[in-house]
C-alpha positions as CSV (number, residue, x, y, z in Angstrom):
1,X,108.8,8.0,70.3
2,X,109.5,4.2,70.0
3,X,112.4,4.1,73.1
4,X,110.0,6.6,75.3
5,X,107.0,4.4,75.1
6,X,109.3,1.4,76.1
7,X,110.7,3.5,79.1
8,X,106.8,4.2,80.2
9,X,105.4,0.5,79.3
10,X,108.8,-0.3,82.0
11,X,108.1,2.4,84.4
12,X,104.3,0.7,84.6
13,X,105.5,-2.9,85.0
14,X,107.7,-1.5,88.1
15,X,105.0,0.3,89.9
16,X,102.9,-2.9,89.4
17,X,105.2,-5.3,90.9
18,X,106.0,-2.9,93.6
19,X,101.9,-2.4,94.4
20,X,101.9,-6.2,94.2
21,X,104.5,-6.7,96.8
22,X,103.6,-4.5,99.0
23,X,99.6,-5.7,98.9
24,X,98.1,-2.5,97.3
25,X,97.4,0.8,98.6
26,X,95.2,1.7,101.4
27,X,92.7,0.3,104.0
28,X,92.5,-2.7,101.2
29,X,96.1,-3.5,101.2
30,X,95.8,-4.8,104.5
31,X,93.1,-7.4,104.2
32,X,94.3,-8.6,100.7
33,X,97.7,-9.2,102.3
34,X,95.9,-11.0,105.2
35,X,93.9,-12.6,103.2
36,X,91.5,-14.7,106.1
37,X,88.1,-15.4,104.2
38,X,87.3,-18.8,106.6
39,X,86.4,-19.1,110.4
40,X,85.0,-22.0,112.7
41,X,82.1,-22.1,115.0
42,X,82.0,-24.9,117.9
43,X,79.7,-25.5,120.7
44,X,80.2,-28.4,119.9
45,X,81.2,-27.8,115.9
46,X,78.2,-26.1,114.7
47,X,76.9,-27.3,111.3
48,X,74.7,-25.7,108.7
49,X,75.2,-22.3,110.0
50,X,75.8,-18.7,108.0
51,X,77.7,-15.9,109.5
52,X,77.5,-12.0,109.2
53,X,80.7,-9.8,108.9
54,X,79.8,-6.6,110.4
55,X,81.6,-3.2,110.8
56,X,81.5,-0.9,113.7
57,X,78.1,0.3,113.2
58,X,76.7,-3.3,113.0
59,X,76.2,-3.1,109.0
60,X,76.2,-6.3,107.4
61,X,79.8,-6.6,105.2
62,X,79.4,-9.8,103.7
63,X,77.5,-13.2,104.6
64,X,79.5,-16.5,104.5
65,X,78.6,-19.6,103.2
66,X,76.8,-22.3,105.9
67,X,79.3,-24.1,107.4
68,X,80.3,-28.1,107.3
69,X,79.9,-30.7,109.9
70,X,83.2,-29.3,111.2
71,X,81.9,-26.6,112.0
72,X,84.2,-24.3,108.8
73,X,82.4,-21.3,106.9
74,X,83.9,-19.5,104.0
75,X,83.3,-15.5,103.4
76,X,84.1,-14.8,99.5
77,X,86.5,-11.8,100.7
78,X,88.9,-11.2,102.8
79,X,87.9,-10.2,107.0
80,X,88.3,-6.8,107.4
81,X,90.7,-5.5,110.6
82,X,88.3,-4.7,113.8
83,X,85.0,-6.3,111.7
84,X,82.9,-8.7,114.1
85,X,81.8,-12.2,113.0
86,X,78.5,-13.4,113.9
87,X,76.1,-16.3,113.8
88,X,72.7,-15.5,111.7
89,X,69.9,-16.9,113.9
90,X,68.2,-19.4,112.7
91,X,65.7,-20.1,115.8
92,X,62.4,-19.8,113.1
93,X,64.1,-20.4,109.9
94,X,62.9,-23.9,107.9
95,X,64.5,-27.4,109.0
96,X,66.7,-27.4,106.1
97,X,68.0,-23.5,107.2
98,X,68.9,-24.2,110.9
99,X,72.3,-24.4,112.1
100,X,72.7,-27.1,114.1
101,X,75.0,-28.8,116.7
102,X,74.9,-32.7,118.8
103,X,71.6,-33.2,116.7
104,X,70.0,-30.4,118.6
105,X,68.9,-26.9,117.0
106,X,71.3,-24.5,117.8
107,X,69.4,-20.9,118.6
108,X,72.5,-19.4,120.4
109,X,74.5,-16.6,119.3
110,X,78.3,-16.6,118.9
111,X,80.3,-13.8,117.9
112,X,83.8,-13.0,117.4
113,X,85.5,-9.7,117.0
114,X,88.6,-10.5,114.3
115,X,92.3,-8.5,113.8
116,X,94.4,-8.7,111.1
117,X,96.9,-11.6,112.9
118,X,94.7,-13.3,114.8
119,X,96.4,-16.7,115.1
120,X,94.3,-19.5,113.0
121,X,92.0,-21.0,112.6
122,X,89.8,-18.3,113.1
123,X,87.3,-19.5,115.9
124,X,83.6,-18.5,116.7
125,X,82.6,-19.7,120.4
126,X,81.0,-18.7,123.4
127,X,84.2,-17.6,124.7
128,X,85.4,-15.5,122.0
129,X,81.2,-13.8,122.3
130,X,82.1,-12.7,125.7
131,X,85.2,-11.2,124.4
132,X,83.5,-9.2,121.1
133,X,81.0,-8.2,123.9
134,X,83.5,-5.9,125.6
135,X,84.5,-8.4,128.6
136,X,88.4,-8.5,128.9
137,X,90.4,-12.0,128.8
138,X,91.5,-11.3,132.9
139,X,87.7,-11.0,133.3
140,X,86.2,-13.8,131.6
141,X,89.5,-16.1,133.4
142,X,88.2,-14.7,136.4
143,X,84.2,-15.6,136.0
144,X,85.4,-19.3,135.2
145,X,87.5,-19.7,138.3
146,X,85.0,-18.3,140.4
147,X,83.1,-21.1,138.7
148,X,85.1,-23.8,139.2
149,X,86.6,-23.9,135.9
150,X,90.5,-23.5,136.7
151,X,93.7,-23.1,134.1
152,X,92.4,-21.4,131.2
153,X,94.6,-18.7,129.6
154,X,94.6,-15.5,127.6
155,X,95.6,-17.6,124.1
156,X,92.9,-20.4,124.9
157,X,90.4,-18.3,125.0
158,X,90.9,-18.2,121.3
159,X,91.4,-21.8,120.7
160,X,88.8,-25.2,119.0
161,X,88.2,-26.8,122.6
162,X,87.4,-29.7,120.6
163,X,90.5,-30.0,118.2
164,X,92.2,-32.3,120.5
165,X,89.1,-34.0,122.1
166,X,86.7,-34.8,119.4
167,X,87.9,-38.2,118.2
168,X,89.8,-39.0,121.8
169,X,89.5,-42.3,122.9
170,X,90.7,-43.9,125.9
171,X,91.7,-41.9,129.5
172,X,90.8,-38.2,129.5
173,X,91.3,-35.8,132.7
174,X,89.6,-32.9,134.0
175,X,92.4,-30.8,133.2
176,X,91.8,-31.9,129.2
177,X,88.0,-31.3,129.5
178,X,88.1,-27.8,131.2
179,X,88.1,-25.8,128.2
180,X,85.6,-27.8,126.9
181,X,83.5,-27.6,129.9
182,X,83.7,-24.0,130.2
183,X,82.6,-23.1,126.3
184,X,79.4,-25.0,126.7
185,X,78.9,-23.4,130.6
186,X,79.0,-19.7,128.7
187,X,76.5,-21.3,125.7
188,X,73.5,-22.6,128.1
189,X,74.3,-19.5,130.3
190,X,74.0,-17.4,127.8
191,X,70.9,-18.9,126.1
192,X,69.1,-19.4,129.5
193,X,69.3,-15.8,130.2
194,X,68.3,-14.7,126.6
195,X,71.3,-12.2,126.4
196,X,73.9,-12.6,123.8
197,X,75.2,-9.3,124.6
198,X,76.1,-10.3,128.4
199,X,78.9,-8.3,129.9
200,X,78.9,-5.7,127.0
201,X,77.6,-3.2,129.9
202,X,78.7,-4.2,133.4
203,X,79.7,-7.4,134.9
204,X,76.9,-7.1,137.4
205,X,75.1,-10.7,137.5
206,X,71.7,-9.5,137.8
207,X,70.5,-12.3,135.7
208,X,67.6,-15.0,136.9
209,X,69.8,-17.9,136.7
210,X,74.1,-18.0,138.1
211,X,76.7,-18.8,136.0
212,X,78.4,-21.2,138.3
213,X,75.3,-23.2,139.0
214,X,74.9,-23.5,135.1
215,X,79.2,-24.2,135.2
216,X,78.0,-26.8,137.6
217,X,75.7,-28.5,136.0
218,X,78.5,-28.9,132.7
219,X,80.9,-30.5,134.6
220,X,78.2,-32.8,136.0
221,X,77.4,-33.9,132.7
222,X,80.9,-33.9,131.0
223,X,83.4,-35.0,133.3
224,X,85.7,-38.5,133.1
225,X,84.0,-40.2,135.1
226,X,80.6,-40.1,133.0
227,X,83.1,-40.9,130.0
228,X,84.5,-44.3,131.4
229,X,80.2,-44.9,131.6
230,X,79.4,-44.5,128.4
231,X,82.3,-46.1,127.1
232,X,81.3,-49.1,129.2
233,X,77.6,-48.8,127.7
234,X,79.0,-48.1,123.9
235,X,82.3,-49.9,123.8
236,X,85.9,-48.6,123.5
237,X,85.3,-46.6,119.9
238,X,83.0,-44.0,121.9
239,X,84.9,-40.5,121.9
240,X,84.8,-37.5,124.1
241,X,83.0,-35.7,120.8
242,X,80.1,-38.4,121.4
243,X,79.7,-37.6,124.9
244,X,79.9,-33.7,124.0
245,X,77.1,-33.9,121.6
246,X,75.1,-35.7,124.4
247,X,75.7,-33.2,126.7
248,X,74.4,-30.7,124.0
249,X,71.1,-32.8,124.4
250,X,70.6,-32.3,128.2
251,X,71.5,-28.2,127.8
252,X,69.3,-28.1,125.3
253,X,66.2,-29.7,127.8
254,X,67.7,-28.1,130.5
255,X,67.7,-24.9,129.1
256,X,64.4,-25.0,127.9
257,X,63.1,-25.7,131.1
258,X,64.7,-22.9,133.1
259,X,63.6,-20.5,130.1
260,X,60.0,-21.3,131.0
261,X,61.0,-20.8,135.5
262,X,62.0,-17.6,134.0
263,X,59.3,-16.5,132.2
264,X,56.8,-17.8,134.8
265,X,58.0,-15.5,137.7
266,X,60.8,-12.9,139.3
267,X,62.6,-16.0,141.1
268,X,65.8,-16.8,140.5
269,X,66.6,-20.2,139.5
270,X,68.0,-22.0,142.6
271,X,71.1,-24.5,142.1
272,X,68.3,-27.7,143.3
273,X,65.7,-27.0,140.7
274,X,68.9,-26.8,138.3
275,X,70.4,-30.0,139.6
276,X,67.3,-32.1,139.3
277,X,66.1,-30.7,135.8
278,X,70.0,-32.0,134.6
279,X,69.0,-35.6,136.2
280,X,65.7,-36.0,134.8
281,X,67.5,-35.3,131.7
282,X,70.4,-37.1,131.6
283,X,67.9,-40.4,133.0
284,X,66.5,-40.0,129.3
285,X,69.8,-39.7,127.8
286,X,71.8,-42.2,128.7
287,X,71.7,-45.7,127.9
288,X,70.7,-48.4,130.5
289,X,73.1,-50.3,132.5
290,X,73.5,-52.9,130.1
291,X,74.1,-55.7,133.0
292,X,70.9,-54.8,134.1
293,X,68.1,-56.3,132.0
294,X,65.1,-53.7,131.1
295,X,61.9,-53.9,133.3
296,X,58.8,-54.2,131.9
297,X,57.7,-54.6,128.5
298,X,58.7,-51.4,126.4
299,X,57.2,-50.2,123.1
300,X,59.3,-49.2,120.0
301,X,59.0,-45.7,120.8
302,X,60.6,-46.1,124.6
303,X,63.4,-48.3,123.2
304,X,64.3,-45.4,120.5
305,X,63.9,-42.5,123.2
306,X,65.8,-44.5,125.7
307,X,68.6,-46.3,123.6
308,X,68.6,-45.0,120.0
309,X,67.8,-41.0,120.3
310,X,71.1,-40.4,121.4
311,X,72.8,-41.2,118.2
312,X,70.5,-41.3,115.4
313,X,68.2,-38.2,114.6
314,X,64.6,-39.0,113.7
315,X,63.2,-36.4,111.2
316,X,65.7,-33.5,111.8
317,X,67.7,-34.2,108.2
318,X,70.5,-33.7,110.4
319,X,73.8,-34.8,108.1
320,X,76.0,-33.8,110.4
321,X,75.4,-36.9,112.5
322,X,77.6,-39.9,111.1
323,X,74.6,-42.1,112.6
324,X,71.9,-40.4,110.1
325,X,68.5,-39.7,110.1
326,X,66.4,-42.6,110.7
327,X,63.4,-40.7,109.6
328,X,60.8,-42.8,107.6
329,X,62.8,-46.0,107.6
330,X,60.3,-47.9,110.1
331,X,56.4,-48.2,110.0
């Protein structure tokens, strides 16, 4: 009896460390091998944002945690093979609840459908929502070059546009920025139409507003040439992040504003009215020439909006920003 219940308690230790090698049995073998539990969201990085895992029939799986000024979020299981990851909104949750990105409430929705060997880090972006909305990756190069936003790829679609950019200093091309560019094109296109699920259906452009004006206005705002400015106006330790979270300030005025041409009639928004909405913006968002002196006398409140505003938050309790909220520190 002794020597047969030594053969069993041997026999079980087997099986075990063969199930343990092999990562279980079943459907949950795979995602306990795979083990992913963490993705990223960036439009610029997105901070203080929760994410839904959701299976075919658009169940909720599990939520992850609200993600970090670099944009990370943590799920406490593995992702499941074919699940889709997407942002919660937070457009009327409380201040302390709303994702965030560049200081600016972030109402968009990003999405990303996920498969067991995706390369990593696993990222959440505009690009990647056109993707998990049934768009292929020859398609979605296509609407970008038709836009003016040459050389992207099949793998970059998949990639941080800022990994390499956000603490760049110094010379940057268009070629470097184009990735970039085209993330935060899809974001304000996708917001000023209202439509998260664009291109799940047809490719047919039916919407109020183009997507190359809107590609247009991007590279108007984020471009080298605008860079060299503001590191001119800032000094030399101004990075291509900075100038991305500004440019998160003018989409999100922008934007706004052609909601509200939308809503207020069946025209479509022409490429002009676009144009001049981006310069009135961007006249309130950048900094002065600072050889040329200021006209006029200018009350606190101008010399924040015009000079300060970009940088420091004023009553948004936005810790993302390394500038912080200035919020009740002046009388």
């Amino acid at each position: 009896m002794h020597k047969r219940k030594q053969l069993y308690l041997l026999a079980m230790i087997i099986l075990t460390a063969f199930l343990t090698a092999c990562g279980g049995s079943g459907g949950s073998g795979d995602a306990s091998t795979n083990g992913v539990k963490s993705g990223l969201a960036v439009d610029p990085y997105i901070f203080n944002a929760r994410f839904d895992e959701l299976d075919a029939g658009g169940n909720i799986i599990q939520t992850s945690s609200y993600s970090d000024k670099e944009g990370k979020f943590t799920f406490s299981d593995a992702l499941s093979d074919g699940s889709v990851i997407q942002i919660r909104n937070s457009a009327t949750a409380l201040p302390q609840q709303q994702a965030m990105h560049g200081g600016e409430q972030y109402t968009g929705v990003i999405k990303r459908q996920y498969f067991i060997g995706d390369p990593l880090p696993i990222v959440v972006s505009p690009l990647t929502t056109l993707l998990a909305n049934g768009m292929s990756a020859t398609q979605i190069i296509q609407m970008m070059e038709d836009a003016g936003l040459t050389g992207l790829t099949e793998s970059s679609l998949y990639r941080d546009p800022l990994a390499v950019l956000i603490n760049k200093t110094g010379n940057i091309t268009d070629d470097e920025l184009v990735f970039l560019q085209a993330n935060m094109a899809v974001n304000a296109f996708l917001e000023a139409i209202r439509n998260p699920d664009y291109g799940s259906i047809s490719l047919a452009d039916d919407a109020k507003v183009r997507f190359s004006d809107i590609a247009v206005m991007i590279k108007d705002s984020l471009n080298p040439t605008l860079y060299q400015q503001m590191v001119s106006a800032f000094g030399t330790s101004f990075t291509v992040g900075d100038l991305a979270n500004t440019v998160v300030v003018v989409n999100h005025i922008v934007v706004g504003k052609i909601q509200e041409m939308i809503a207020s009639g069946d025209q479509t928004v022409p490429a002009s009215a676009i144009n001049q909405l981006r310069a009135d913006a961007m006249a309130g968002t950048l900094p002065p020439d600072p050889g040329t002196p200021p006209s006029g006398d200018r009350t606190g409140e101008q010399v924040f909006d015009q000079e300060c505003a970009i940088c420091h938050a004023m009553g948004t309790h936005d810790t993302s920003s390394i500038y912080g909220d200035l919020a009740g520190l002046g009388t």
